[in-house]
N, C-alpha and C positions, 0 to 999 in steps of 0.2 A: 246496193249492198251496204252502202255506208253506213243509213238509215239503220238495218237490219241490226249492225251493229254498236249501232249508240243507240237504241232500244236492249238493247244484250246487256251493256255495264251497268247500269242500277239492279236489273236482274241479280246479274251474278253476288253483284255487294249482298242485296237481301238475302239470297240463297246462303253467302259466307255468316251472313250475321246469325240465320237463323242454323246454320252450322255447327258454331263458337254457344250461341243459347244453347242448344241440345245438348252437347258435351256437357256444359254448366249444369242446364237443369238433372240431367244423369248421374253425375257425378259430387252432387251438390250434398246428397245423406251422409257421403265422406267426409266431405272437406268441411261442411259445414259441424257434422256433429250431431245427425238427427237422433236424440233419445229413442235407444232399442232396448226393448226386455229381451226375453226370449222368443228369437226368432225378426222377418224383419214387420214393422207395423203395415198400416196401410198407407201412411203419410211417405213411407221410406218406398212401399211396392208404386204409389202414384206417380215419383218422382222417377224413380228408374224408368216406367212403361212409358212419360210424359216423355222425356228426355232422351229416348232409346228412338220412339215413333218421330218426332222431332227430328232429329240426328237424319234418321234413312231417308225420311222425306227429303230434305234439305243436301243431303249428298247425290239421292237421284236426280235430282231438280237438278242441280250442277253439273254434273256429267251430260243431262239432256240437255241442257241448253248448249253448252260446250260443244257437241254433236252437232246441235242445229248450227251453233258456227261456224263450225268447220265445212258440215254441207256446203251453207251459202257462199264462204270462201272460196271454197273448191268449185262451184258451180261456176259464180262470177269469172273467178280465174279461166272457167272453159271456155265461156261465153265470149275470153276478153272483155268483159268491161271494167 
């Protein structure tokens, strides 16, 4: 179980990082200031769809893994080991 779980915590970090990127990249037309005419460009619709699909991936991946840890917690803990 140990193992299981010192394979888990670089996971999670990545998962957190590419978390933290997707927000950034989403949210980035905003803060940053991306030059709009009328309507949004395609530079401004890349960022959003980049930054949105980033984001979901990156938050399922965390809750799965999460899951899987809790399993094998839960499992070991039955097992007694």
């Amino acid at each position: 179980m140990r193992s299981e779980l010192g394979r888990s915590v670089p996971l999670l970090i990545l998962f957190v990082i590419g978390l933290a990127a997707g927000v950034w990249i989403f949210i980035a037309p905003w803060a940053v200031g991306y030059p709009t005419g009328s309507g949004w460009s395609p530079s401004v619709w890349s960022s959003v769809w980049a930054g949105a699909v980033l984001t979901v991936v990156s938050a399922v991946s965390i809750v799965a893994l999460l899951a899987r840890v809790l399993y094998v917690a839960q499992r070991a803990d039955r097992d007694g080991s």
